[in-house]
N, C-alpha and C positions, 0 to 999 in steps of 0.2 A: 945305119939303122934303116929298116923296111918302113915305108908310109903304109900303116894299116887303110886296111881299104873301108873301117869303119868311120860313120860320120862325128864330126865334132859335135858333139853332147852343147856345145853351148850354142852353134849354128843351130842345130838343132830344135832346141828351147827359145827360140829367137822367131824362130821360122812359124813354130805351132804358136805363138804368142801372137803373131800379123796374120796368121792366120785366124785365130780367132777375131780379132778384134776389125777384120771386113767383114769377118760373117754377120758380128752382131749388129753392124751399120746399115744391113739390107734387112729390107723386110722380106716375110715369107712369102714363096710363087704365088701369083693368082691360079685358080683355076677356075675355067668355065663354070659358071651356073653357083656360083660358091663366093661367099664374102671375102674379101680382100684383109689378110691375115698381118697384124703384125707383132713385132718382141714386146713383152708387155713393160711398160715402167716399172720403177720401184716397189716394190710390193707396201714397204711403211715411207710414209712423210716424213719429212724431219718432224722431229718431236713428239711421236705417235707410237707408243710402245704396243707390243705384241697383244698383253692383255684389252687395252682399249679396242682393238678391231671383237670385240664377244658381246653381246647382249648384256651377260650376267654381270660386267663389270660397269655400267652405268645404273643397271637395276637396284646393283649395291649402295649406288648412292643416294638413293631417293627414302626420303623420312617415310612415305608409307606408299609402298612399290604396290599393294594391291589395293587400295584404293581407288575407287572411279576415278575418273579424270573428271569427263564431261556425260551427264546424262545424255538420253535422247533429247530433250527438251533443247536442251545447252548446245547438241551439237545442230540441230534444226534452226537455232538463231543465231548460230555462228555462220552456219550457210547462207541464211538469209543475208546476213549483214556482210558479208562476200559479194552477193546479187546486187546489195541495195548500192555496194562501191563501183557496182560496174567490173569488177574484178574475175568474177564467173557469170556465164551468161548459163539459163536454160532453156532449150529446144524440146520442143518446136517455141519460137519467137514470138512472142505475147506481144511485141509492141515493134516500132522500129528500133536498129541499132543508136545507140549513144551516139554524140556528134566526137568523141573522142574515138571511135572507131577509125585507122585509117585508111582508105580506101585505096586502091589499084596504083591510081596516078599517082598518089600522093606517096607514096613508099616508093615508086620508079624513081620522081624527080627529085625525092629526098637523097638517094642512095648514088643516082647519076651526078650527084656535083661533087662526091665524097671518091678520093683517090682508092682501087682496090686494083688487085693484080689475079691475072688469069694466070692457070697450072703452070705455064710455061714458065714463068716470072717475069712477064710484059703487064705492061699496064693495060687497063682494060679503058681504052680510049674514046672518043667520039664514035669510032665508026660502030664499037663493040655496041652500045648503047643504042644506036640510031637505029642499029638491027635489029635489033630486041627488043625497041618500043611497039613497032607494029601487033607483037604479039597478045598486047593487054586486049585488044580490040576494043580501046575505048570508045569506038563511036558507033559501037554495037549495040542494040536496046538490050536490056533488062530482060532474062529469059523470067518466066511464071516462076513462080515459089515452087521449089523443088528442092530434097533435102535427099540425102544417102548415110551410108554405113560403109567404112571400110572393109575390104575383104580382103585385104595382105596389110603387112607390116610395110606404113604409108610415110613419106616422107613430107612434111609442108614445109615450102620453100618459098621465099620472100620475092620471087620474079620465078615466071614459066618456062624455066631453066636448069636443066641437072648442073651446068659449067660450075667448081667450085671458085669460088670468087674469097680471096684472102686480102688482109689488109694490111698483109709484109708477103713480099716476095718469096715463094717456094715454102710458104706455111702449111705445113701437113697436118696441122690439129685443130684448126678452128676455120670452118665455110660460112663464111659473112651470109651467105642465103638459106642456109638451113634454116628455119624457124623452130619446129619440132620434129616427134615423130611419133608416130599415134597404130596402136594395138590393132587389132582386125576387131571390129564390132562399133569402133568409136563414133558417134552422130555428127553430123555437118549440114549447115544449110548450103547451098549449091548454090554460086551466082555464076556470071559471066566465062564461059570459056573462051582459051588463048585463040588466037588465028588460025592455030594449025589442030584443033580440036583435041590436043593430047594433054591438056591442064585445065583445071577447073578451079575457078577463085572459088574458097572455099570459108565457113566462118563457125567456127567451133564454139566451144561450149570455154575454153580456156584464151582459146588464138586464132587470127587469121591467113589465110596465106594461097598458095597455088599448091594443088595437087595433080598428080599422072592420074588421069580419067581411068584409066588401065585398074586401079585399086579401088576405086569405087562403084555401088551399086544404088543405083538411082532409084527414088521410088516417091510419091507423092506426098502430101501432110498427113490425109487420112490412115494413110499405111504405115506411116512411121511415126505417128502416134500410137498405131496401134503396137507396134513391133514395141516403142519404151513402153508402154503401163505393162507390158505381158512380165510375169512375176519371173524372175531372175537372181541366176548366180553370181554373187561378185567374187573375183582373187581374191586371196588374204596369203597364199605364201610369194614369195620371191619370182618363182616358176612356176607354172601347171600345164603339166603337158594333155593335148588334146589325142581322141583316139577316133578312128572311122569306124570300130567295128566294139560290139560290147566287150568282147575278150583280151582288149587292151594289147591286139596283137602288128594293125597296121596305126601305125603312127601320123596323123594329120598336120598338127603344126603345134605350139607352144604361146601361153601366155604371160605377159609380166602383171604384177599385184594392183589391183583397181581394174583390171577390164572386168567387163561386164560383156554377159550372153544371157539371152531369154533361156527358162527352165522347161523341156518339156515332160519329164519323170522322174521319180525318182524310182531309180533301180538297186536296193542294196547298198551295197558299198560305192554306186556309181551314180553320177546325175546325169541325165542323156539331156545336151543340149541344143538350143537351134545356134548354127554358125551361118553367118550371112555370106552370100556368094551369090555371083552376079548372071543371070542368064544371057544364054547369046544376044540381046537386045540390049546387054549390059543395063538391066534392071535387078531390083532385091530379088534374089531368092533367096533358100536357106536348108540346109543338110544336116543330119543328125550328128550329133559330135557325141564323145564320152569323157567323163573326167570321173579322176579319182576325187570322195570326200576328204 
């Protein structure tokens, strides 16, 4: 009998099987200038049926779905009692920070006695630390009251450090220095910058932490008091994308639900707003944006 010169059908199926299953263990290429892409998890949780991910199936359950919730009254004294817990701060800063605020040092030496692992999967040692302290410039004064506005989508991170810092070795989903990550337009009081002028301890209306000086646009009390009372659009969808030109034809950048941008017309079906951006002085300036109603 001839060996057919076709492949074994179960080799075969073997093959495309290990084949799939390295592809789906790597994540997707980087590419220049582009966020680092990966396979997405599960799409449901355990126990989380298809209907529950819909609006309309919690709606369902509520005894009187159109009902108010909270008046304005009701939600003005929910915010207040937010302020009065220290829980939300408002800017510009009526008073000094709370003494439960933690300040520079005290998040370093907290964090430096706590075991954590650099990308590699080494521990992040004495020396890692020793090197990184210089950069709070704790024995730096106190620059004058100065406050900004971000002008990219800003990362604050708990030390003046992009290195992701994990607290199990080769952990790909949680960066023990992230703090947050905060919209284009979001307010900050401005304190102390690192040694090498590329972070700025920075103290939010939510959180505090170190920011890339690179995302912020500096500007004084007076001026950024004026920029918050200037009358403003807030998000209400999921997304809104921003436009540079009225005809919604060059694309500027995107926002997630709660940023806020000052109004400066209304155009029709479109509100032209001011978007904050930094001049070569890296001070506030501000450029006409478009969005849809």
């Amino acid at each position: 009998m001839k060996r057919s010169n076709c492949p074994n059908p179960r080799r075969w199926a073997l093959a495309t099987l290990l084949l799939g299953a390295l592809t789906a263990c790597s994540h997707l290429p980087d590419h220049v200038g582009q966020e680092k892409l990966y396979w997405r998890a599960p799409v449901l949780l355990p126990g989380v049926t298809p209907e529950q991910r819909h609006p309309g199936y919690w709606i369902g359950r509520l005894d009187a779905p159109d009902e108010v919730v909270m008046n304005a009254g009701q939600v003005a004294a929910f915010n207040q009692g937010l302020r009065d817990q220290n829980l939300v701060r408002t800017l510009p800063l009526s008073g000094p920070l709370p003494d439960s605020a933690p300040t520079p040092a005290q998040t370093f030496d907290w964090l430096s006695t706590h075991v954590f692992y650099l990308p590699d999967g080494t521990k992040a040692g004495p020396s890692w630390w020793k090197a990184l302290r210089p950069q709070l410039s704790l024995d730096a004064p106190e620059p004058a009251e100065q406050y900004a506005l971000t002008v990219a989508w800003a990362d604050q991170r708990i030390l003046p450090d992009s290195t992701r810092l994990t607290s199990e070795p080769l952990d790909t989903d949680f960066d023990e220095l992230q703090n947050s990550g905060y919209d284009i337009g979001t307010p900050f009081l401005v304190g102390r910058p690192s040694a090498d002028g590329l972070w700025c301890w920075t103290t939010g209306t939510l959180s505090d932490g170190w920011m890339e000086r690179k995302n912020l646009a500096l500007c004084d009390r007076q001026t950024f008091e004026t920029w918050q009372s200037r009358e403003s659009v807030v998000v209400t969808a999921a997304r809104a994308e921003l436009w540079s030109d009225r005809d919604c034809r060059t694309w500027r950048t995107w926002l997630r639900m709660g940023a806020r941008l000052p109004l400066e017309a209304d155009e029709g079906h479109l509100w032209r707003l001011s978007l904050p951006v930094a001049d070569s002085n890296g001070s506030l300036s501000s450029v006409p944006v478009w969005i849809a109603k």
